[in-house]
N, C-alpha and C positions, 0 to 999 in steps of 0.2 A: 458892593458899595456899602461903605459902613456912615451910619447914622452919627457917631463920634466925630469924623473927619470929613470937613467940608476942601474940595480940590478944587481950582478954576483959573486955567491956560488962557491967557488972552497975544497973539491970536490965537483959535484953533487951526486955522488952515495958515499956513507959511505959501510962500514962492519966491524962485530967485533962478535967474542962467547959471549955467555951472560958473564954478571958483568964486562967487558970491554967498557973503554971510549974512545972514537970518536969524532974529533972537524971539522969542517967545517966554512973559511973562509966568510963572507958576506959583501961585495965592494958595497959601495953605491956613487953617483956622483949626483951632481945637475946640471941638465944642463937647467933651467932655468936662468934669467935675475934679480932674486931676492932673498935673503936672505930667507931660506926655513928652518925649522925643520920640520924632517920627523919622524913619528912614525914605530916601528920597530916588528913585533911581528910573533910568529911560528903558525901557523892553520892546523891540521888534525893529529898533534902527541900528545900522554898523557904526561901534563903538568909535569909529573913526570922523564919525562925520560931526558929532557932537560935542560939546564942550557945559558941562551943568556946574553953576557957581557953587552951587555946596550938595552933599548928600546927604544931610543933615538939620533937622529945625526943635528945635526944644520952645514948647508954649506953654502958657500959665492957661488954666481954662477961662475961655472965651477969646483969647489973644490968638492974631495973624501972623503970619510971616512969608516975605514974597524970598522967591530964585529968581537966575536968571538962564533962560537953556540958550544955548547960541547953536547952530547947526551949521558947519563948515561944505556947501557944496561941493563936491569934487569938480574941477576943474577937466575940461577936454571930453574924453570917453569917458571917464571916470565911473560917471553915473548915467545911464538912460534915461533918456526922457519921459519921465510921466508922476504918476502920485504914488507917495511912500507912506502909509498907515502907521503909524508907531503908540506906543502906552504911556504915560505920566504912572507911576502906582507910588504912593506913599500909603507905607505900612505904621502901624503904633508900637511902639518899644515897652510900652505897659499893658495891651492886653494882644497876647497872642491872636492872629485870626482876623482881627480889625483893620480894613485896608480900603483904599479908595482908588479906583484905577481910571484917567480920565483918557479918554481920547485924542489925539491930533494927528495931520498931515503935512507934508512937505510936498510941496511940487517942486520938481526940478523942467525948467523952460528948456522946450527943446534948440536944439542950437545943430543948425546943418552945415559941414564943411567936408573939404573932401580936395585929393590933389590927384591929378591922373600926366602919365605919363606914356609914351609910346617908344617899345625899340621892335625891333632897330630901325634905325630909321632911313636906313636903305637895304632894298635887298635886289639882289641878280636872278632871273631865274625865270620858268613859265609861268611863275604864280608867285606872287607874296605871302608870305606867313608873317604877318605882325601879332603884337601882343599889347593889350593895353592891360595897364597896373592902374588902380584904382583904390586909395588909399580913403579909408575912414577917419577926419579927425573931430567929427563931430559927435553926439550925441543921441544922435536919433535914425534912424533906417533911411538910404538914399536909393534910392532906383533912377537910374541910368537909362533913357533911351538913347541907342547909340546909331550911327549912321556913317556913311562912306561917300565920298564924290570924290572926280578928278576932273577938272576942267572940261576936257573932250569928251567927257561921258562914254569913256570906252572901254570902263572896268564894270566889273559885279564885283560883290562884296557879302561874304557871309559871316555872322558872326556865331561864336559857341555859346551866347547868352545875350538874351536880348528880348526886354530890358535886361539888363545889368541889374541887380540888388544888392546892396553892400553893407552889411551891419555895421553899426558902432564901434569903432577898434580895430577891423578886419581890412583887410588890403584882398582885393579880386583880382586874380586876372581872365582877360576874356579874348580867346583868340580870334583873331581877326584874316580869313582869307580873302585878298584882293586879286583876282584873275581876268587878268583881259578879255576882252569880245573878241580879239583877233588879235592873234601875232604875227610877226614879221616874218614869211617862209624862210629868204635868206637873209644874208646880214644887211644894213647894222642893227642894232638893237633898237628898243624906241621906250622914251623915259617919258612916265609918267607922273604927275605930281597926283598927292592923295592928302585927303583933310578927311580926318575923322571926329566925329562932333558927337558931345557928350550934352545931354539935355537933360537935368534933376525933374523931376517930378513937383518937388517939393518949393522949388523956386523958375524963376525967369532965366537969370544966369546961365550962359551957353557957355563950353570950355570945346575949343579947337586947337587937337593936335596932326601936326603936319607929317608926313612921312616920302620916300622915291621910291617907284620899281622898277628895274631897267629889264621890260620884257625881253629874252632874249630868241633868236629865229630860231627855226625846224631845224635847219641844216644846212650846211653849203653844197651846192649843186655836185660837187665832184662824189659827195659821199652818197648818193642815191642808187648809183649802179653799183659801187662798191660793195654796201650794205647787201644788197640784195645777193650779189653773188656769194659772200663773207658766210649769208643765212642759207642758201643753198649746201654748200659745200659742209657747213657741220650738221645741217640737218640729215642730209646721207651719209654723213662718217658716224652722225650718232645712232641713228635707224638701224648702223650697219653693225656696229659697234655691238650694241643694245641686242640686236637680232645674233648674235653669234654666242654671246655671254647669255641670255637669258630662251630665247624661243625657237632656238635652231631646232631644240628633240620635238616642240611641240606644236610648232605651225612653219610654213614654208614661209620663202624669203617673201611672195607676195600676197600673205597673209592668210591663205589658206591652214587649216584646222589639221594637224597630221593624228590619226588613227593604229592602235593595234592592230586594228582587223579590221577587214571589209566583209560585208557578204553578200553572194550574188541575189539580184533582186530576184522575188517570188510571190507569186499572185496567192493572195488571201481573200476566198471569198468568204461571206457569211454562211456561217455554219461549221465552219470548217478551221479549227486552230493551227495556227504554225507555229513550228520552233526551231528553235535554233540553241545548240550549247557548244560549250567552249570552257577551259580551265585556265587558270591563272599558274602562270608559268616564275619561278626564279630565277632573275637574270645572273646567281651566281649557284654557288650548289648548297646553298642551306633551302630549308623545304618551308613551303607556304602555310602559316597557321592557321586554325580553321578559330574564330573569324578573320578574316586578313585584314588586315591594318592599313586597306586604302578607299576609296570608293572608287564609283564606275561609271564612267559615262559613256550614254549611246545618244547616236543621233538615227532616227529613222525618219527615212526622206522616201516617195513616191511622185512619180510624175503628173499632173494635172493634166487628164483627158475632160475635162467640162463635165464628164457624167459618173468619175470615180469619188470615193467617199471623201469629205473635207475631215476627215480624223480618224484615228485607231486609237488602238488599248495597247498597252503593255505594261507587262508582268515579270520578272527578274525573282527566280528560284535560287536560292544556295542547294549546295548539298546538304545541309540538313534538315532541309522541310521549310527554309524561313524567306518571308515573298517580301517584297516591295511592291506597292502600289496599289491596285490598278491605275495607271494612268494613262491620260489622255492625250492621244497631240494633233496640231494639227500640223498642213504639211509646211507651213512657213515657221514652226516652232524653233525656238533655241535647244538643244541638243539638253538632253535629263542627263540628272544626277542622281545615283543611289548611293548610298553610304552604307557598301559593304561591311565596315568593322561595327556597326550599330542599328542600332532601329531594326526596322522588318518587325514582321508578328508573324508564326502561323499562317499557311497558308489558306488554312481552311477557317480561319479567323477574318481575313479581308471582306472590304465589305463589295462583294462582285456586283450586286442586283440584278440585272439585266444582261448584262456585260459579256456571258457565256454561255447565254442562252441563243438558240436560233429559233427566231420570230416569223420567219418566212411565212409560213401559217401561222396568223395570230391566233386563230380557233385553238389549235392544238400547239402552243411554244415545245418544242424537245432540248435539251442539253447541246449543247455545240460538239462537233464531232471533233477528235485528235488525230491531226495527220500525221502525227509521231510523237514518242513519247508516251509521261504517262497524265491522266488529267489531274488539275488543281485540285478537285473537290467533286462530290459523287452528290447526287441530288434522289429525294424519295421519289419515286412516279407512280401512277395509278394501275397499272398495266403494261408491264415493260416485253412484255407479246401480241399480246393487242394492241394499245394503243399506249404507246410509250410516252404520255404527257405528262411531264412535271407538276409533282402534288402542290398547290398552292392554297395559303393558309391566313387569312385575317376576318376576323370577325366572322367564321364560321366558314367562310366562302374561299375558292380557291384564287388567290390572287396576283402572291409572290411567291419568288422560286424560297424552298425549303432546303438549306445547307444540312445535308446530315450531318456529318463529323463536329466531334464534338471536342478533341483534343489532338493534337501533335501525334501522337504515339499511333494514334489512328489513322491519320492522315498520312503519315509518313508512309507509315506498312502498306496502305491503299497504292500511294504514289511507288512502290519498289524500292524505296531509297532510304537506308537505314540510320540512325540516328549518331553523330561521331561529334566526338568534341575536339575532333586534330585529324587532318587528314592529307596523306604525303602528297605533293606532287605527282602525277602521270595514274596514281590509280584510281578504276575507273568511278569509286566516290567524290572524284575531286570535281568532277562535274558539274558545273552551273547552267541555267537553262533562260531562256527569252521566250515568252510565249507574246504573241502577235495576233489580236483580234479585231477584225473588221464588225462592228454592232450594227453596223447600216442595212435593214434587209436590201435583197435584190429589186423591189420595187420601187425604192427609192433611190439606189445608186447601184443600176445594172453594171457596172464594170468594175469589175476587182482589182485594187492596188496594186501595182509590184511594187512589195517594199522593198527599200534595199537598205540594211542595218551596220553602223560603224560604232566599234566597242574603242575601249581604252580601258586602262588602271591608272586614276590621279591620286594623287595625295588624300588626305584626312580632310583638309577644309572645308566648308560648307560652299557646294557648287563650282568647284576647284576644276580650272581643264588643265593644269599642270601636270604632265603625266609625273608619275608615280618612277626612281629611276632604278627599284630591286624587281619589281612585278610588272609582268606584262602580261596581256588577254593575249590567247590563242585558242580560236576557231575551231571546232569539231565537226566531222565532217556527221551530218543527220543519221541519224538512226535507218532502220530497215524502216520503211512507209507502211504504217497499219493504220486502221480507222478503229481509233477507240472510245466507247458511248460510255461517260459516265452513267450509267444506270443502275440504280440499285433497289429493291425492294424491303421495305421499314415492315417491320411487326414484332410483336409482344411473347412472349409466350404463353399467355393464356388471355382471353377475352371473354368475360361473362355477364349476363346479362341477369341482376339480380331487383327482384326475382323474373322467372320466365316471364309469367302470367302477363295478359294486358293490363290490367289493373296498378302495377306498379308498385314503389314501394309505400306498403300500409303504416299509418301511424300505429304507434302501441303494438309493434310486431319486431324482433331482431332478429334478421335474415341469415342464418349462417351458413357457410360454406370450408372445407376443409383443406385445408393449404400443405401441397403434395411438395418438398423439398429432395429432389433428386441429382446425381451425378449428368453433366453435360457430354456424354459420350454416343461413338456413333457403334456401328454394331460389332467393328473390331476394336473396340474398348479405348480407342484416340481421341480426344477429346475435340469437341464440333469446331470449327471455324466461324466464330459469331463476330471478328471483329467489322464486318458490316452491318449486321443488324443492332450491333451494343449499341449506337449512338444515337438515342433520344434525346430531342431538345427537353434541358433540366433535368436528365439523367447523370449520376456520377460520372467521372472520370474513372474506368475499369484499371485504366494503367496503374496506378496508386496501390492496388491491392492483386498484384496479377500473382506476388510470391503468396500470397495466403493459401491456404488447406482447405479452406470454412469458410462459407458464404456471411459477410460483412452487413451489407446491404441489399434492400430488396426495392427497386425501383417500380412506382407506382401510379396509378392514373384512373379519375373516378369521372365520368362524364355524365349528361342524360341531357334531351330535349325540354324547353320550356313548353307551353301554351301560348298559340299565338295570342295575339294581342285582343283579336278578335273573340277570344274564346273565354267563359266564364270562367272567376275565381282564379288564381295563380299559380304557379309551380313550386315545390320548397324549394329553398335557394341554398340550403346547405344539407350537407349527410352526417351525422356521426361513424367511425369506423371504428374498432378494438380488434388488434392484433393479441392475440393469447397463444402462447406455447407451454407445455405442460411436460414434465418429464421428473420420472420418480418422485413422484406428488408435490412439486414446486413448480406452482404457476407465477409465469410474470407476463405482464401485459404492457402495450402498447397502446395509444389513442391518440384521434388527430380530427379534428372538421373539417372539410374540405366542401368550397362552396361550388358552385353550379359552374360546370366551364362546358360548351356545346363540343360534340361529338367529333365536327367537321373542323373546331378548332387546333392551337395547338394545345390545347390544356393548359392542366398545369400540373405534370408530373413532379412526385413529391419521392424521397425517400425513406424508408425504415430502418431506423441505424438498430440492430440486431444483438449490437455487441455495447453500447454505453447509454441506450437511454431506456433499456427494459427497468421496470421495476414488479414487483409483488404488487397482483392485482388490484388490493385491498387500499396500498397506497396509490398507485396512479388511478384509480376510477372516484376515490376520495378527497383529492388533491389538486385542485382545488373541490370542496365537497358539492359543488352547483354542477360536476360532470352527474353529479347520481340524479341529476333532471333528465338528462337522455335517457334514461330505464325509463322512465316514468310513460301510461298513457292519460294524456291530460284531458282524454274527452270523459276518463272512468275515473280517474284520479287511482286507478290504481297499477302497480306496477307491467310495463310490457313483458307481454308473452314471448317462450323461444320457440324458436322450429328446428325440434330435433336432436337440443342436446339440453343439458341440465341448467338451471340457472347460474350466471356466474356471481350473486347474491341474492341472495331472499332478502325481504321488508319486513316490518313491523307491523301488525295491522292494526286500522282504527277500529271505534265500539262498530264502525258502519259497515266494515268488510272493508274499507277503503286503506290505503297507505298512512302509517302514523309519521307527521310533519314534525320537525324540530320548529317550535315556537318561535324562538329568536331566528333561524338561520331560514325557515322557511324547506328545510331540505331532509327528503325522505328520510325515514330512521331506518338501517340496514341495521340487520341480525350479524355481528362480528363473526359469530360463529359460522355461516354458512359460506365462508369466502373459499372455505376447505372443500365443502360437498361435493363440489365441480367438478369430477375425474375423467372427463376428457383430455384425452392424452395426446399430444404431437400438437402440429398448429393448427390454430382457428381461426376464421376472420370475421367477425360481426359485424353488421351495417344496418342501420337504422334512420329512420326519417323521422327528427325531434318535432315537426311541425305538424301541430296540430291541426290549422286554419289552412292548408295549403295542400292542394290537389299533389297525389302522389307520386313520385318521381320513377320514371324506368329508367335504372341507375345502370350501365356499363363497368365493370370492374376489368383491370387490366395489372397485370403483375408481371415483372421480368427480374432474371437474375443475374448473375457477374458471368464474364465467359468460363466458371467451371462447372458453376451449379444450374439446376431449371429451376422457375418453381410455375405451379400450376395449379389453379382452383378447380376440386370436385364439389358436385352435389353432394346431399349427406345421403346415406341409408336410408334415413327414415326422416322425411320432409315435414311432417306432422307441428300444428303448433300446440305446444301445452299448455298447462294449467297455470294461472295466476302465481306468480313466484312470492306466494303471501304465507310465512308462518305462523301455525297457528296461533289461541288466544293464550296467554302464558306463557308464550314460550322465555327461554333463559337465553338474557342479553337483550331483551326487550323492557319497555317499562312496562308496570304492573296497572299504568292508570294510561285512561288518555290523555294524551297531549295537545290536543284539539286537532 
């Protein structure tokens, strides 16, 4: 707003119905000191609507000069009804910057009109479809409630919009269905008159448009038996039709499910697995690929005697070791799907739990016996002479069955059945297997099922009973009948208890013991058959490294008992360990913490990679340098004693006899030089208890090696602990002052 230019519209606020014109005075005055023309111009209204008598006023200072603005309504929709803000701005032509901008409004009056129309306005049929057209010729928003009658009150009437809303300019249409309460069964037709009524919101004014519907009947009497026979006759030409073109191969003409194979029913009691195999046959002479490119379906059905079990398990083997399922059915179930050319894991991978166990005695569960065949998976037991009870394992205590096997290659050799990426037709790898387990002990459902199992080959789809038209199942007749006990007995190749003593393992003492790495052979120089006891849970995969020459890794397991809860003072809750091997005076070491895991657990076997993470002692026991804390005894502050062999670094010492500290880092100062001294030769294993405040651990050491090598921990010669691994005062690679 400029103090020069004085601006003032009279009126400020205008109003008019559309296509009426409105004019608004604009007084302009210069109240500078100098001859001014000012520029004159409207901002925020469409250039269309206005009309301003000059854009231009030239004053002498203190002299006025009026305009005249006129504003042109639009007429019709043109403009919407409501308030239009717009600007007055007169600028100065003599000093840049200097402007006056004044305010005003325009209302535009709303004005409502509107024209509506109905087609068609006859229609034939069970139901009328009208349409009402609803034209905008007003200015402002109209909402339409709409409505239907027919004199008899014998129609309903729905509409697609209602109210109706029809913006300014716009045309609606809103369809309108008119349906009789009753039609005429037979003829004649029956016409109905209909008035559809339009009510604005906005006004009083009712608009009624008229329309006819000539309901017409069901049907004429003759056509009722006609019809029905018309719909019989194609529905058995099409059933028939349909059943020959598409379900002839795979269900019968009165809808029965057609099978590869059947097999005779066979009573499955608990405890006791059945199977059944069968191979996948080509119905022309090219040979079956191994995976075959269909899936499988079986239905297993058993008769309902009121005291036999409401479900089984079944299991589906390929020839190469790879399972489907466990699943479950009952005896009203829809017939399973396996997807041969996919999926499956390992068999010795599923998750069985229970499932192959016999519970008959819940005291003692054993393994479920194999009436032929070879079994899925081999389970650890406690006494497989005495008392053959499956080792169970959670939270110390024995609970759930324990899967030995630990990879395919294991499981496979276990099961007889060797590993093939393509396998011909008719030989006897082509093999596929059904295992069939009843989990119900006998006390709960004394009568054993006769299953009776129906195979096929369908297609790829997902749950597809379309048979398959290259592949077909065919039946094998059962094996020789043997009863086979998954049983097998778990153990380590050496188990040591360090140290002996009651006492356990001592602070400020490193327990060593000498790690005997030998050939796995038996006394005619064959090498042992380990691959049942290789597979500890969290043990390698032996397969990966079977071509090696040289022991890889060394699989490992560190246990001990806490203090019960009742008992003073705590247990340490971790061990320090260092692997060292030594040869032609290059030592490289290994180190690792391993915290508390109970004896009766399953651990937590770890392994020694042998071949890529050894390094030079000097570097792994410095590296990070807070490992040189495990040396340490923190009730002396001066370095742990060994038992029996040389230090594997000396310390620095303080003025006090005690260990010299690095200031900054808080971490013992080790003598560089004495990393050599150590000439213990082949391998060592060190284990120590870094915990000061915590009653001493009777720590179990367990080691195993790959199916060529052993390895085995000896006591040393000479058990003896020595002397303080402190050098003396001056020595070189030490400082010469204390470091506090």
């Amino acid at each position: 707003m400029s103090d020069l230019i004085v601006v003032a519209a009279a009126p400020e606020a205008l109003s008019g119905p559309p296509g009426e014109q409105v004019t608004a005075q604009v007084q302009v005055q210069n109240f500078g000191r100098v001859v001014d023309a000012y520029s004159v111009e409207v901002q925020g209204l469409n250039p269309d609507w206005y009309v301003l008598s000059t854009d231009s006023v030239s004053l002498f200072p203190g002299d006025s000069g009026q305009l005249n603005l006129v504003i042109n309504i639009p007429a019709g929709s043109g403009a919407t009804a409501g308030w239009y803000e717009f600007y007055i701005r007169v600028a100065s032509g003599v000093f840049p910057g200097e402007e006056t901008i004044v305010p005003l409004v325009v209302r535009v009056e709303p004005v409502s009109e509107y024209h509506a129309q109905v087609r068609p306005e006859l229609v034939e049929g069970r139901a009328g479809r009208f349409t009402l057209n609803v034209e905008n010729t007003g200015n402002t928003e109209v909402v339409l409630d709409l409505d239907g009658a027919d004199p008899e009150g014998f129609c309903r009437f729905s509409f697609s919009e209602n109210p109706a809303t029809v913006e300014p300019g716009t045309t609606r249409e809103v369809q309108v269905l008119a349906k009789p309460r009753r039609r005429p069964f037979v003829e004649p037709s029956r016409t109905h008159s209909l008035v559809f009524s339009l009510s604005p919101r906005q006004s009083a004014e009712r608009t009624s448009l008229t329309a006819r519907l000539e309901a017409t009947p069901y049907a004429r009497k003759w056509q009722f038996p006609a019809a029905l026979v018309a719909l019989l006759l194609m529905a058995w030409l099409g059933y028939t039709l349909f059943w020959f073109a598409q379900e002839r191969d795979e269900i019968t003409y009165l809808r029965e499910e057609k099978w590869d194979d059947l097999s005779e029913a066979e009573e499955i009691s608990h405890g006791r697995i059945g199977m059944l195999e069968f191979e996948l046959v080509s119905e022309g002479e090219m040979s079956v690929p191994y995976p075959p490119p269909i899936g499988l379906r079986a239905s297993v059905s058993w008769p309902n005697t009121g005291d036999s079990p409401p479900t089984v398990g079944i299991v589906v083997r390929s020839p190469g070791g790879t399972c489907w399922g466990p699943r479950m059915v009952d005896r009203t179930a829809e017939p399973l799907h396996f997807p041969a050319h996919e999926g499956g894991v390992p068999c010795h991978e599923l998750k069985y739990g229970w499932l192959l166990m016999d519970v008959n005695d819940p005291e003692a569960p054993i393994p479920s016996a194999y009436g032929a065949g070879e079994p899925l998976t081999e389970y650890c037991v406690r006494d497989s002479d005495k008392n053959p009870t499956v080792k169970f394992f959670r939270d110390g205590e024995f609970q759930t069955p324990y899967n030995l096997s630990t990879d395919d290659f294991l499981s496979t050799v276990n099961a007889g059945t060797p590993v093939s990426s393509a396998i011909l037709p008719g030989a006897p790898e082509e093999k596929w297997s059904i295992y069939l387990v009843n989990p119900h002990p006998e006390a709960q459902w004394p009568v054993a099922p006769e299953l009776t199992v129906r195979l096929k080959a369908v297609d790829k789809a997902p749950h597809s009973w379309k048979k398959d038209e290259t592949i077909s199942v065919q039946r094998l007749e059962l094996p020789h009948p043997r009863l086979s006990m998954p049983y097998v007995q778990c153990g380590w190749d050496t188990e040591l208890d360090i140290p002996a003593e009651e006492g356990g393992l001592e602070h400020g003492v490193l327990y060593v013991r000498r790690v005997e790495i030998s050939p796995r052979t038996t006394e005619d120089g064959s090498y042992e058959d380990v691959s049942v006891g290789a597979g500890h849970y969290g043990c390698p995969n032996w397969r990966e490294y079977a071509l090696e020459s040289e022991l890889r890794l060394i699989c490992s397991d560190v246990t001990w008992e806490a203090l019960d809860s009742g008992q003073e003072g705590i247990t340490a809750d971790t061990v320090f360990l260092i692997l060292r091997h030594s040869h032609e005076g290059e030592a490289r070491c290994w180190s690792r913490v391993e915290r508390h895991a109970s004896p009766d657990s399953l651990g937590s076997p770890f392994t020694w990679d042998l071949h890529s993470e050894g390094r030079p002692c000097h570097e792994e026991l410095t590296d990070p340098q807070q490992i040189l804390w495990n040396l340490m005894n923190w009730n002396t502050f001066e370095p742990a004693r060994y038992e029996g062999v040389q230090p594997l670094v000396k310390f620095c010492p303080h003025e006090s006899g005690q260990a010299l500290f690095d200031r900054k880092s808080a971490v013992p100062l080790p003598q560089m030089e004495s990393w050599g001294q150590n000439r213990t030769s082949g391998w060592t294993l060190y284990v120590l208890n870094p915990s000061s405040d915590a009653a001493p651990p009777r720590v179990t050491v367990k080691f195993k090696g790959d199916q060529f090598w052993r390895v085995e921990l000896r006591e040393l010669p000479n058990s003896t602990v020595g002397d303080t691994p402190l050098v003396p005062q001056g020595s070189s690679g030490c400082p010469q002052r204390s470091a506090g």
